[in-house]
TORVEXRO-250379 format. One record per residue: y, z, x negated of N, C-alpha, C, O in turn; residue in three letters. Coordinates in pm, whole numbers, plus 50000, padded with zeros to 5 digits. Atoms other than C-alpha are relative to their C-alpha. Layout:
YZXYZXYZXYZXala...
//
This chain:
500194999350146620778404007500501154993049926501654999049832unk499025008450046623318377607412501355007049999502155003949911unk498724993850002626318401507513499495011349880500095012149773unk499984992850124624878427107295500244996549905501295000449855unk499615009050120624678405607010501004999649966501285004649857unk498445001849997628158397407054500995007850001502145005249965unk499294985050005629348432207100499775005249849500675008749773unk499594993250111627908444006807500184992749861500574998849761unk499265007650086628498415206584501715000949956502224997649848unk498434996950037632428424606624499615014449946499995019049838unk499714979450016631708464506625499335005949890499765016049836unk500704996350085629008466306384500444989249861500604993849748unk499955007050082629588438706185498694988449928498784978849851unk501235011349943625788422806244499534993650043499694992450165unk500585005549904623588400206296498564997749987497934989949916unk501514992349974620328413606388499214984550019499974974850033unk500645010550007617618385406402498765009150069497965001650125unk501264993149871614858411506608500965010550079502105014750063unk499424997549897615558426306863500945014750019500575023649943unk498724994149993618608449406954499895013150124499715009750241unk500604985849904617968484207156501165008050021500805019149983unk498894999349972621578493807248500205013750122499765012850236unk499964985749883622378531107447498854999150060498904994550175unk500814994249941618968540207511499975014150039500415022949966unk500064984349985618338572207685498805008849940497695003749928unk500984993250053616368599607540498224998550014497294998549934unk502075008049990612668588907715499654989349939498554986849890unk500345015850047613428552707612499985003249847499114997049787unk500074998750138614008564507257498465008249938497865007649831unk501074989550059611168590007255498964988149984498654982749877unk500515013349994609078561307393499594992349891498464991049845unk500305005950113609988540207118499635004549876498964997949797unk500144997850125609918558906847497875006250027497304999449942unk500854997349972606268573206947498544986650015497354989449995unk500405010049993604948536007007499974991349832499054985849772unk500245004250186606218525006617499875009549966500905013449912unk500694993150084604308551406499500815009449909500235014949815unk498864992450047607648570806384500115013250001500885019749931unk499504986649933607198603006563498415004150051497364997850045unk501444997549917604508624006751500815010450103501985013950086unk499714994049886604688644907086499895014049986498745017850010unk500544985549954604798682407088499555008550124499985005750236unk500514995349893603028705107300501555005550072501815000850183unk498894998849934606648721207380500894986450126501514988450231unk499455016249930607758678007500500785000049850500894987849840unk499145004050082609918678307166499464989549916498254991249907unk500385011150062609408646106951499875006849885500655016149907unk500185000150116608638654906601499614988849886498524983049884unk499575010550106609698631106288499515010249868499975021549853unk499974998350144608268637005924501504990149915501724978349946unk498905005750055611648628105691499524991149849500224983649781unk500425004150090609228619505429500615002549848500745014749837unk499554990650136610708624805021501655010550036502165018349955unk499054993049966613598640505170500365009150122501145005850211unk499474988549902614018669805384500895006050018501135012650120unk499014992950001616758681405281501504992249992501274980450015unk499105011750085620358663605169499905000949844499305006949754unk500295005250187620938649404850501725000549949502634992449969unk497704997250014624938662904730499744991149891500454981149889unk499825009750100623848645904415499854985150042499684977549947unk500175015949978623538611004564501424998050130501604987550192unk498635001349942626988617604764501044991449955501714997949876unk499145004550049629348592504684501354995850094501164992750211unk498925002549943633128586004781500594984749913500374982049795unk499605011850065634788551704713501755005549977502405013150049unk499254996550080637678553804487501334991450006501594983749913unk499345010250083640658536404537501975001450093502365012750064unk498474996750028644568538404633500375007850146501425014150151unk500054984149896644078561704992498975008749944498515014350043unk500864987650037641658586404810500384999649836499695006449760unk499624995850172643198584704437500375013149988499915022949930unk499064980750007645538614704492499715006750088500105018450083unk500624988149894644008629704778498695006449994498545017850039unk501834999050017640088631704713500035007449872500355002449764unk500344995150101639288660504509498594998149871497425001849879unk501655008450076636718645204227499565010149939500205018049870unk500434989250060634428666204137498234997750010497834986550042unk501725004450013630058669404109500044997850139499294988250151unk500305002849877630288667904508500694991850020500204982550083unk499005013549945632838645404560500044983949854500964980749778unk500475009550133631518615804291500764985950078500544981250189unk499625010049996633658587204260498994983849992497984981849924unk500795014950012632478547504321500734991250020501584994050104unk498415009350018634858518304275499794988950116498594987550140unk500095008549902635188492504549499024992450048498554991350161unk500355009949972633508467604474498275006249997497404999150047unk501134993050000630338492104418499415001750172498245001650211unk500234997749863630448497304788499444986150063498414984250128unk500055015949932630838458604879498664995349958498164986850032unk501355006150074627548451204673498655009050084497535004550107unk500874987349882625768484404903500404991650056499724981950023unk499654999049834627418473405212499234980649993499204974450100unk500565012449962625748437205160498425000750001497834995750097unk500564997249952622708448405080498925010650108497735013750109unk500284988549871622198472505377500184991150092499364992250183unk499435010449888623838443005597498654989950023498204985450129unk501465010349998620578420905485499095004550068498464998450155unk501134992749948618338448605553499855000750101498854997150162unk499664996249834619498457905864500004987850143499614989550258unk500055014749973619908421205980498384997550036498034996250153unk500905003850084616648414505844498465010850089497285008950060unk500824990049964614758445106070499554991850120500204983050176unk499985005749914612638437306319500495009450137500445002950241unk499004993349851614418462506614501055005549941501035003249820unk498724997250038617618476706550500715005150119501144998550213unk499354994049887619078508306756501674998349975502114994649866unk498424997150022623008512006796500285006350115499545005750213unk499304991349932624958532806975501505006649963501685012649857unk498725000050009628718537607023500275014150049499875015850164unk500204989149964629528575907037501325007449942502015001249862unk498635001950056632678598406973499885016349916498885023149938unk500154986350093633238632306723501185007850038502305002750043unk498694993749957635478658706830499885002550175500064993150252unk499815001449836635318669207201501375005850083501505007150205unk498815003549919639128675407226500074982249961499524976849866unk500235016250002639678636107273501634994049918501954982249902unk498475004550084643488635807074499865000649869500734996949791unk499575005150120642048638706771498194997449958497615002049860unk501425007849993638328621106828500284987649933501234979849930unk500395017250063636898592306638498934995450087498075002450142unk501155004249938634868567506795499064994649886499584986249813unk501395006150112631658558506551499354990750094499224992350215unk501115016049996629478523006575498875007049910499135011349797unk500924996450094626038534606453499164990050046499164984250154unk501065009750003623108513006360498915005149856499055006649734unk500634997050083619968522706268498794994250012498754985750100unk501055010549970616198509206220499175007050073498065002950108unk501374987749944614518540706381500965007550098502095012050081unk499824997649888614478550406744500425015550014501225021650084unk499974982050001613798588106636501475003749947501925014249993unk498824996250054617268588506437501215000150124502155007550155unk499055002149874618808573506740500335009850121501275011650198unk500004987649849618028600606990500595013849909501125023249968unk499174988850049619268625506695501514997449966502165007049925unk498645002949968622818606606707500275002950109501395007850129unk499505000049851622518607207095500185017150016501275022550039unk499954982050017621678648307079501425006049918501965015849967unk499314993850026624468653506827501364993050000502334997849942unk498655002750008627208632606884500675002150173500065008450260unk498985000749882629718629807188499564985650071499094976949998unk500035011949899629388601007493501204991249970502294996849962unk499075005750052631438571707392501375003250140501305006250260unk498614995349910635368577107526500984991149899500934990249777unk498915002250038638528558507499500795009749939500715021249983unk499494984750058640728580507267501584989249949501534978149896unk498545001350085644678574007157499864996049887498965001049821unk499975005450122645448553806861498884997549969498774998549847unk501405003750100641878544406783499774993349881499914981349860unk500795004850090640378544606473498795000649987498275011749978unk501624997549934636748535606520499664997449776500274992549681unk500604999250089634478541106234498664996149981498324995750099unk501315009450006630728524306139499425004749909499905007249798unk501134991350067627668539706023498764989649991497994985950080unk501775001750029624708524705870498835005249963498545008449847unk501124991150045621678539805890499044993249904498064996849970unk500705003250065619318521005602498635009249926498205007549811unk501054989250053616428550405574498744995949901498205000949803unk501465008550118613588528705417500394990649918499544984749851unk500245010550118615168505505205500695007849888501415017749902unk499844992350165615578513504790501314990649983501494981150059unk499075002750074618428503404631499814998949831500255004949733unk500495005450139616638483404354500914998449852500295000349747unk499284998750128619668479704072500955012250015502025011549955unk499394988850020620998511904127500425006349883501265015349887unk499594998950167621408516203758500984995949977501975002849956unk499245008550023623088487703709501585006050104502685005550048unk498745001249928625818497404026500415019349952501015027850017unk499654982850068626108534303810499805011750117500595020450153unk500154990849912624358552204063498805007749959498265003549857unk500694991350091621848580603996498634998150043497705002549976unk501385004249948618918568304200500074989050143501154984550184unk500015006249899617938548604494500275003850132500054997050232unk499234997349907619368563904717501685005450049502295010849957unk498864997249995622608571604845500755003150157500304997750258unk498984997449918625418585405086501224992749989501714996649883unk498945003350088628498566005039501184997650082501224986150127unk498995003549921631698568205235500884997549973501505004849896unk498835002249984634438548605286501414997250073501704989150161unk499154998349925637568558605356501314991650076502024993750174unk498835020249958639968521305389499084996250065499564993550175unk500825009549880636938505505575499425007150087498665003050175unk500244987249876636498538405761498394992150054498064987550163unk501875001249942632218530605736499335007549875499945011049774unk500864988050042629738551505587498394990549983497994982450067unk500745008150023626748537005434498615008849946498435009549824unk501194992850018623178559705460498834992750004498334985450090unk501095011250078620328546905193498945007049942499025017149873unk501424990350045616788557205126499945011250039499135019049987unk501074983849940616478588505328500164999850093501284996550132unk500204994449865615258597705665500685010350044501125010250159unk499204985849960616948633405662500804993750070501374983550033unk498915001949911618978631905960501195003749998502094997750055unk499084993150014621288658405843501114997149948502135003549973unk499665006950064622678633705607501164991250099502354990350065unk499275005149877624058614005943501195009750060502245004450097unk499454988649947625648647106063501035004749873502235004649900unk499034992850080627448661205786500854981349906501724977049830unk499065015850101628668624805635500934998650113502014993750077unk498825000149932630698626305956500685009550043501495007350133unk499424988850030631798662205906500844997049901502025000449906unk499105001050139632838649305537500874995250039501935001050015unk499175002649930634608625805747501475008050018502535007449956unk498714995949922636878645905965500495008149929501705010549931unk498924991150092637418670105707501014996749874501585005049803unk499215007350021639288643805549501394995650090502574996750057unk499255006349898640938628905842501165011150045502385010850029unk499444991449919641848657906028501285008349953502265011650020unk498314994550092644568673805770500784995649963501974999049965unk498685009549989645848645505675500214993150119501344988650103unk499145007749908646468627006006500225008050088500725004150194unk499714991449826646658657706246500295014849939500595024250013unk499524988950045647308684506021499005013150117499555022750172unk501124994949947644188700406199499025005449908498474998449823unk500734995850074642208725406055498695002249980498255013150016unk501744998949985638308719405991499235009049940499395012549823unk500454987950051636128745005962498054997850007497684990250097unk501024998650034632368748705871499335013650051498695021549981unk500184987449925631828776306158499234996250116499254984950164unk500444998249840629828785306485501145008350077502025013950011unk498894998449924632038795806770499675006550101498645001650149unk500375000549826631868814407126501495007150021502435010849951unk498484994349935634448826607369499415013550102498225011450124unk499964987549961634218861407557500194995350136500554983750156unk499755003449856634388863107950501755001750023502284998750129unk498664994049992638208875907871500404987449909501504989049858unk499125011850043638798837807699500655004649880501594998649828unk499795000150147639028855407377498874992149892497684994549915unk500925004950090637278834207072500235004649911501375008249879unk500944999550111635328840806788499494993949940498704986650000unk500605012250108634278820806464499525005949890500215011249802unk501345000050084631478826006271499904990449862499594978549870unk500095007050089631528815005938498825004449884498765016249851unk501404993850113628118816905657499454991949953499654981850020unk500715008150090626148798405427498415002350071497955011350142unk501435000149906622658790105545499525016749986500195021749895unk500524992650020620538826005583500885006150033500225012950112unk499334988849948623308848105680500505006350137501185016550145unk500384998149891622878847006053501484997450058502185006950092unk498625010449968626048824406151499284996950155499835003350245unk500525006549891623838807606453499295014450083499425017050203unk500524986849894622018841406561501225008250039501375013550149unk498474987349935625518862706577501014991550076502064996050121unk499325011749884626938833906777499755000550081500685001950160unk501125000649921624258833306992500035020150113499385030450098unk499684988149896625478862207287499984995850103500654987050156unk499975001749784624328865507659501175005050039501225003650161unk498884992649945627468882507718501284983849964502164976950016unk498365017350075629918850107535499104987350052497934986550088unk500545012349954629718813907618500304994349890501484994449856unk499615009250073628968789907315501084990849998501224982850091unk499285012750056631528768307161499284989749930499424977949961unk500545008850076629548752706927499285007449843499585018449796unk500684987650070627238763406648500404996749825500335004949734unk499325002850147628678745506317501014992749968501424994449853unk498635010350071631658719206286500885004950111500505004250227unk498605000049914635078728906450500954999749982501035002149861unk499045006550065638538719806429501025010850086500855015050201unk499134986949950641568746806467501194994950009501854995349905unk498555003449997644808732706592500965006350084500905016350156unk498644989449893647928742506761499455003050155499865012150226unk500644993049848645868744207098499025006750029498775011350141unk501044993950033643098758406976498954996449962499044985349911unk501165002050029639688757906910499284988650077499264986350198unk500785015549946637608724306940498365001249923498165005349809unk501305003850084633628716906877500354983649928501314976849965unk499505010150043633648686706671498234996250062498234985250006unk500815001249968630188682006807499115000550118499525010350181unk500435000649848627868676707141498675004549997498095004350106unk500974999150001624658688106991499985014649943501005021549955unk500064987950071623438719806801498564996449922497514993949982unk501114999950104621078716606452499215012049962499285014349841unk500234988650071619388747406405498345001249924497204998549963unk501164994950083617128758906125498995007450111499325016250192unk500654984749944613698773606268498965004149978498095006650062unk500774993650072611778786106005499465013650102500095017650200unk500704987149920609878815606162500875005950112501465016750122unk499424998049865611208811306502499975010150083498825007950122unk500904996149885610528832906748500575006050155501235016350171unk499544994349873611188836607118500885014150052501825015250130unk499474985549989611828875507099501514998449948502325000050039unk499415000350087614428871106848501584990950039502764994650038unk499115010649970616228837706951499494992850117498894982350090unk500695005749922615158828907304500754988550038500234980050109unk498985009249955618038807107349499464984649960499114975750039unk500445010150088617098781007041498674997950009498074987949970unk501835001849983613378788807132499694991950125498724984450137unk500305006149865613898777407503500574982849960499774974950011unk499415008250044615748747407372499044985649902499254973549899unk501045012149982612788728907229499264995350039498104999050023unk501035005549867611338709107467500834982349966501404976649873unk499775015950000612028673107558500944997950030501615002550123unk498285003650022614978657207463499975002449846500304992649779unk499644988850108614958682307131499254986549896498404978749937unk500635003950140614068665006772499855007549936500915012749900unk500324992050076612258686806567499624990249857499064979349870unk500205006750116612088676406161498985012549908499155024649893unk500914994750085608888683005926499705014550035499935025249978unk500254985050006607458707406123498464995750033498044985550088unk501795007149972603478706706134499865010750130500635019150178unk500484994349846601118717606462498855012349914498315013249804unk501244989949988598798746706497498934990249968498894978049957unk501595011450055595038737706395499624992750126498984997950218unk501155008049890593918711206628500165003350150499395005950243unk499165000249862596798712806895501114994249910501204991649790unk499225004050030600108701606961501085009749928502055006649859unk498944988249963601758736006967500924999349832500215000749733unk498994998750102604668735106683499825017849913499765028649971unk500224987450053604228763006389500705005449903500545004449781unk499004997750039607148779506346500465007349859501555008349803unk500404988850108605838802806064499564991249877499414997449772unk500575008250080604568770805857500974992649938501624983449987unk498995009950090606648759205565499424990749896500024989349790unk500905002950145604098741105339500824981950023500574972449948unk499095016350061606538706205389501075004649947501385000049837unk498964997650056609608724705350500715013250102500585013950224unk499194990449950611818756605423500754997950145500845005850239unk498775005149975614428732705574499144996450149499084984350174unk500435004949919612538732505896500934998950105501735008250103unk498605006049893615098715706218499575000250109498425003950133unk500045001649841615388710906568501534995850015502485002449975unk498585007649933618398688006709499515001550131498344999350163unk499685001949821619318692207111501504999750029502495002049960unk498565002149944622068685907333500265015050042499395021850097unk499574991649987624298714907351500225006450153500845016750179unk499964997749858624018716507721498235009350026497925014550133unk501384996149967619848729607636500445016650004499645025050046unk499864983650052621488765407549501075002050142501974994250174unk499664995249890622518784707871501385005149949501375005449826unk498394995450027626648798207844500574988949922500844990449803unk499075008150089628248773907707501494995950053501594991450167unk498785005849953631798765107748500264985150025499834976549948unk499725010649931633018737007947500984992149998501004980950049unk498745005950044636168728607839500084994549874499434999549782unk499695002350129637428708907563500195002549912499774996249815unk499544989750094639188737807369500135010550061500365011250182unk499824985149980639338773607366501395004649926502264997949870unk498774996850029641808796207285499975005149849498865007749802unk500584995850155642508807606886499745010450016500025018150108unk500904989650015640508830306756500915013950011502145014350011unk499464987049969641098867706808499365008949862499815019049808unk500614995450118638528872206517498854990649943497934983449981unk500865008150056637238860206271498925006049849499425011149749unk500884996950074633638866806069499704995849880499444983949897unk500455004650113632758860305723499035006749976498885018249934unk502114992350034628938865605699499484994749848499584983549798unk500664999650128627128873605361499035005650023499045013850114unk500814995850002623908880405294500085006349842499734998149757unk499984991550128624368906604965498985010849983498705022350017unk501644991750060621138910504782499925012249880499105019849828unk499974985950148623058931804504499695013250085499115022150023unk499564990349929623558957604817501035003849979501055015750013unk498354989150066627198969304692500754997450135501395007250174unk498875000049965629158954804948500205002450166499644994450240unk499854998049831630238969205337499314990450066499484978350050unk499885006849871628548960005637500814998250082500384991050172unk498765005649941631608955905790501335005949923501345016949867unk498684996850116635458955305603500914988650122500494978350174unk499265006149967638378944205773501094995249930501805004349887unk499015006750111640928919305560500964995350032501114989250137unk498395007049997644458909905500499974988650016499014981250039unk500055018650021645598877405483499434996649899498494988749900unk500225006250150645358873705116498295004349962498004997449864unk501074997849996641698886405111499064993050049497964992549995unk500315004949985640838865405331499974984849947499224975049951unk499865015750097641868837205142499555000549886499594989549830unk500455000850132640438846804822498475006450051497915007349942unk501255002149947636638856205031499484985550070498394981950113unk500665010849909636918823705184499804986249900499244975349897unk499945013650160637518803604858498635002149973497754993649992unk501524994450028634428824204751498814990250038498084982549975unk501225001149949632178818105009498505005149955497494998149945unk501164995550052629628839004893499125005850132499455009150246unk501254994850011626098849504935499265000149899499594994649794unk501035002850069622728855704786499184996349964498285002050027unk501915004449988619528840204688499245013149929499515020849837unk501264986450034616598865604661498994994149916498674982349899unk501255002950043613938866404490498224993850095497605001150172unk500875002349892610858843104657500964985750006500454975249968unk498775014149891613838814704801499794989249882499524978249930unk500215013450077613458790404468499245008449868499235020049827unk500744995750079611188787404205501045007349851502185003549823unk499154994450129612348810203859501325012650068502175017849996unk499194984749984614348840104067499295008350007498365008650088unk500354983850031613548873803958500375003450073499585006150164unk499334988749953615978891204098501584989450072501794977450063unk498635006549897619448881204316500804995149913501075000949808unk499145005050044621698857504226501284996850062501245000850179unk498285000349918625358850704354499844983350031499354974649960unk499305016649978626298816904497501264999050125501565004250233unk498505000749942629538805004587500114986950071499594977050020unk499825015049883630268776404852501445001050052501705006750158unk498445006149937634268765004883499855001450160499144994150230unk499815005549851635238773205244498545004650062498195000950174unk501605005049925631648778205326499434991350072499064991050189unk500175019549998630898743805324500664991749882501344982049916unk499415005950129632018732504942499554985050022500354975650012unk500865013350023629318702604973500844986950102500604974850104unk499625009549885631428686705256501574994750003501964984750063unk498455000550056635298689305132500424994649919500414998649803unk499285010650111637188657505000501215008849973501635009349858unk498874991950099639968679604946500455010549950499935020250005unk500334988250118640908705004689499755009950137500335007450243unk500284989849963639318738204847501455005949999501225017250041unk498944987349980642688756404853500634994750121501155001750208unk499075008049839644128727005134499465011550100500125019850163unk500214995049863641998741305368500155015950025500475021350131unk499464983350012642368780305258501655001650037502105009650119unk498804999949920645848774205309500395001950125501105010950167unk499755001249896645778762005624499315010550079499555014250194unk500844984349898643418792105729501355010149931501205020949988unk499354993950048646278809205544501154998650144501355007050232unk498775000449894649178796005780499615002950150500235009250235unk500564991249878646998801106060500155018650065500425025250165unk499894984549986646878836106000501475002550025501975007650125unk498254994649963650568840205975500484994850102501435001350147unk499525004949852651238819906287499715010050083500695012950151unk500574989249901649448847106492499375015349930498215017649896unk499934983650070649428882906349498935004450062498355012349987unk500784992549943646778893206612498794993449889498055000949826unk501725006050012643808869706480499575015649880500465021049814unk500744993750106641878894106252498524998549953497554998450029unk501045005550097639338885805968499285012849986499945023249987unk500694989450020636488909705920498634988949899498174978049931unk500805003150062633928906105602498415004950093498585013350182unk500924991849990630388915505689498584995049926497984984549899unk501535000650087627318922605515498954999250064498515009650112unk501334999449931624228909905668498854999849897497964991549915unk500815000950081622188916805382499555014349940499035020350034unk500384987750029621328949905201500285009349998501485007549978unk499124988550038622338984505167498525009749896497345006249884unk500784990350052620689014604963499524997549914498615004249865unk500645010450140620078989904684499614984150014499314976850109unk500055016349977619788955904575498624996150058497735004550061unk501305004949960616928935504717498785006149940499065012649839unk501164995850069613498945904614499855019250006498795025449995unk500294983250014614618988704629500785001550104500455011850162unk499074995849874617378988204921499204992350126498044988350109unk500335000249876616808978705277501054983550078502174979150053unk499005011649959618158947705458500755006050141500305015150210unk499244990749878620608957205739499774997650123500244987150167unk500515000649813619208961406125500944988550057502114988150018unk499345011449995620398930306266500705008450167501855004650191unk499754993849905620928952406605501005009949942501555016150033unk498964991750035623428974606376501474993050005502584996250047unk499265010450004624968943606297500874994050104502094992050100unk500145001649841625188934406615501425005850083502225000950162unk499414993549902626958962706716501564999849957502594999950026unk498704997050059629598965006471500764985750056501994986750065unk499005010149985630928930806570500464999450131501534993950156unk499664996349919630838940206897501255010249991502445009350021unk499134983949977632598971106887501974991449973503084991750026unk498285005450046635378949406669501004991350098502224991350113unk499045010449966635898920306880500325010350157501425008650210unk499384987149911636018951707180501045004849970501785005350069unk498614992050033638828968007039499395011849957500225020749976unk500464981950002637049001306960499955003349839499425013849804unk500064998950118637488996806582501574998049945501914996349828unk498455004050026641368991606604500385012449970500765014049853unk499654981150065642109029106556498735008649920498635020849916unk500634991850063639569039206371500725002749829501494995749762unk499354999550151640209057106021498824994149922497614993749940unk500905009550103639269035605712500605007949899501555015549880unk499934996250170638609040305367499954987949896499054980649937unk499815005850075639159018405101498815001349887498565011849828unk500634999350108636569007104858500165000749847501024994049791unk499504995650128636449019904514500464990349938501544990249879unk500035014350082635748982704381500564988650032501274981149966unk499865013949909636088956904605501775000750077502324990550117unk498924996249930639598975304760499854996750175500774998050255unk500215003949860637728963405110500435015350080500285026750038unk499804983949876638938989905442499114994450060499024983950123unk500924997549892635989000905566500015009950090500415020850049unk499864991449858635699018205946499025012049940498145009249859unk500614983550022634269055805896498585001750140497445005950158unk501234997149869632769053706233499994986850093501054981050117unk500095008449929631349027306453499025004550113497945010450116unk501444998649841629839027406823498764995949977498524983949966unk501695002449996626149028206795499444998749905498224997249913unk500075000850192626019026106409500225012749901501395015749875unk500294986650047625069058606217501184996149859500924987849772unk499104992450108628319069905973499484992249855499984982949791unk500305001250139626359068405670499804986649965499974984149846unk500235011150017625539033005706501484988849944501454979949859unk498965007150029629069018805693500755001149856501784994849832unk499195000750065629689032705341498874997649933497835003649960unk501265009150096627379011505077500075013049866499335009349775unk499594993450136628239038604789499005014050065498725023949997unk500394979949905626619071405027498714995350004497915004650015unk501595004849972623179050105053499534997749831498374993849822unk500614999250103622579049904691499835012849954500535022449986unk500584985250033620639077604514501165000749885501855010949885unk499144996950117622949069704169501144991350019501194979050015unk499155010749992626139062104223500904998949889502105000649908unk499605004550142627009054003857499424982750006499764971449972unk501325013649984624089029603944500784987950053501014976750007unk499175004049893626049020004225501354991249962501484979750003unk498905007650006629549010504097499934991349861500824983149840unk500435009850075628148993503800499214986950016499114976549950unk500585017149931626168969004021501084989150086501064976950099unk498645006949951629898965804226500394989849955500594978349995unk498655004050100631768959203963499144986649869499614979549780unk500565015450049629178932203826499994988950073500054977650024unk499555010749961629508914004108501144994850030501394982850048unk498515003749979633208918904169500464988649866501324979949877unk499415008750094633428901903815499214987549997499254980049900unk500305014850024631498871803909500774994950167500994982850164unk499025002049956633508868504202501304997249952501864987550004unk498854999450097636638873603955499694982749946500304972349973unk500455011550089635108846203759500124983750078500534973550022unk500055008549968634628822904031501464993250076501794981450092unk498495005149930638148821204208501164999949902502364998349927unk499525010450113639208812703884500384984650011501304977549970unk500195017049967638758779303971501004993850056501704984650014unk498525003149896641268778904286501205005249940502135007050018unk498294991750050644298794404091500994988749898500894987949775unk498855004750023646938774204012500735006449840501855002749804unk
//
């Protein structure tokens, strides 16, 4: 106990006064957290955690500290909210009390990035056993790494941040990272996700400026022919299911980093949403919760343990964390090779736009600024009818710097290697917008990306859209003709290019923003 102490008194910067629970393994954590009353057992073996007022993250309680390495680099903006030094130092003391002040206290030393040349090592410390086994599930095994810069996470889930007014913050809770004392300071919420993407915000800082490494907000696999594939989408547009191939071996299902050697997971775990789960569908992520797995705010069948995948009455945002080793194919190596292609998934509830379009460079850089999809009608309270939303990069909520850095660098990417090719696709409607069109066979879907990253779509003849100027394929293997042209599935197509050309102009509207 005494060496711990002493270890993490330098590493953490504490000094715990109960007792200290240091690299436990997954039973010892389940264990604990199940014993303080934190967690309960599923009939699958997976632990299940209520997150309590927060299920989800909180972008509005995101804060960045402000001060002469993030002046000119840190794009300020409603996601990226400035906080002045000493705002931090007044958090980081009391979180230091709290934490001090607990009576157990997990930590665990763990690393991000699983090429190891451009890994951070993280110090985490938290008051709950259940959080601990969802650091151990999604981070990396601690490793010596070149030049180390280690970084320090506090987890503070139950305590308020009583003058929060006073330190110009918007409530009692908070995210708050900083980038000179390279530590990160998580306050008043349980959401785990909060842990996970605050060290995404991280590297997608780090990684461009000190490695000129490009981070991406994608799922990943590689082909038996060591060609890769990256998956890029905003929640709902089936990023983790079109990843998800018995034929490919996972890379990783959301954070990765694109450098001169290729493709890297920045991660050791996999988070996936699993709202109305189901075995048929996703047996991979279905076999995958069992013990070991953290499932968040998901309730049981009546009067069992059995998990009910179909039940959202806590929240949409239903989770499951495991170690990336629970999903069968996975790649084994550090990095893969660059991509050969690359996906931009939408779910388009207007219906106007191709299930599949293959793009230039410059297209791709002005869809990826975008980042679009839709919300439907049903998804939040007060939608009628479909609305557009746009996400920088697809992942806006997570990017300290201006959205065009990293379009760029997907820009120079592209021109470094002439082969990679970008393909849009529509996983969302045709034959009309939501509510009168049809959503698109996910097995059509399926095929077309097949066929592409096959080669069997490299000679095909394309046509050019009236509106959008997207080249779409005429014919695809296993995919009926009429389907590939969004304009031939409407009854009026007056109807038709007037619903286009309404969303092309809120597209127009929005990459406004990125233009110089």
């Amino acid at each position: 106990m005494q060496k711990i102490l002493q270890d993490y008194q330098i590493e953490l910067a504490l000094e715990p006064k109960g007792e200290v629970f240091s690299e436990l393994t997954p039973a010892e954590l389940i264990e604990h957290a199940i014993l303080n009353k934190e967690a309960t057992l599923s009939a699958s073996g997976a632990l299940n955690i209520m997150t309590g007022t927060f299920t989800g993250r909180s972008p509005r309680d995101r804060y960045l500290v402000r001060d002469e390495v993030t002046e000119d680099t840190v794009h300020w903006n409603d996601t990226n909210q400035p906080v002045n030094p000493s705002v931090f130092e007044a958090l980081e003391q009391q979180v230091k009390v709290y934490l001090d002040s607990c009576k157990s206290l997990y930590t665990r030393t763990a690393n991000i990035a699983t090429y190891a040349k451009y890994s951070r090592r993280i110090h985490f410390a938290t008051e709950l056993a259940a959080q601990d086994l969802f650091i151990s599930n999604m981070f990396l095994p601690k490793q010596e790494v070149e030049q180390q810069k280690d970084w320090t996470v506090w987890v503070a889930s139950l305590l308020k941040i009583e003058n929060y007014e006073e330190l110009g913050l918007r409530a009692s809770n908070a995210v708050v990272l900083d980038f000179t004392r390279r530590k990160v300071l998580i306050i008043g919420t349980a959401y785990t996700g909060e842990i996970k993407k605050s060290m995404f915000s991280m590297m997608n800082f780090v990684l461009p400026q000190d490695h000129g490494v490009f981070p991406m907000h994608c799922s990943a696999n590689t082909g038996k022919n060591g060609e890769t594939a990256l998956f890029f989408g905003l929640s709902g547009t089936g990023k983790t299911t079109l990843s998800a191939d018995h034929d490919r071996y996972l890379i990783g299902d959301d954070e990765h980093g694109w450098s001169d050697e290729g493709i890297f997971n920045l991660e050791g775990g996999c988070y996936a949403k699993c709202i109305n789960l189901k075995v048929e569908s996703e047996p991979d992520i279905f076999g995958a919760v069992r013990f070991g797995a953290l499932t968040e705010n998901m309730l049981y069948m009546p009067e069992s343990r059995y998990l009910d995948y179909e039940n959202s009455a806590v929240t949409e945002n239903i989770r499951v964390s495991y170690p990336i080793n629970y999903i069968p194919h996975v790649v084994k190596i550090n990095h893969s090779a660059s991509p050969k292609h690359i996906f931009f998934l939408t779910a388009d509830a207007f219906g106007v736009l191709p299930p599949l379009s293959k793009l230039t460079v410059e297209q791709s850089m002005y869809y990826f600024l975008n980042g679009y999809t839709a919300k439907v009608a049903g998804t939040e309270v007060g939608i009628a009818e479909p609305v557009a939303t746009f996400s920088a990069c697809f992942g806006q909520a997570f990017l300290p710097l201006h959205a065009r850095r990293y379009a760029e660098m997907l820009r120079d990417r592209l021109q470094q290697d002439s082969s990679t090719q970008v393909w849009l696709v529509n996983t969302g409607w045709i034959g009309g917008p939501y509510g009168v069109g049809r959503r698109i066979p996910l097995y059509h879907t399926r095929a077309m990306i097949r066929a592409a990253m096959s080669g069997a779509l490299k000679d095909e003849h394309y046509v050019q859209h009236p509106v959008f100027d997207l080249s779409m394929p005429t014919a695809c293997p296993l995919v009926p003709d009429t389907i590939l042209n969004p304009q031939s599935l409407w009854q009026d197509a007056e109807s038709y290019t007037h619903k286009a050309q309404e969303l092309k102009d809120l597209f127009e509207k929005n990459y406004q923003k990125y233009t110089y």
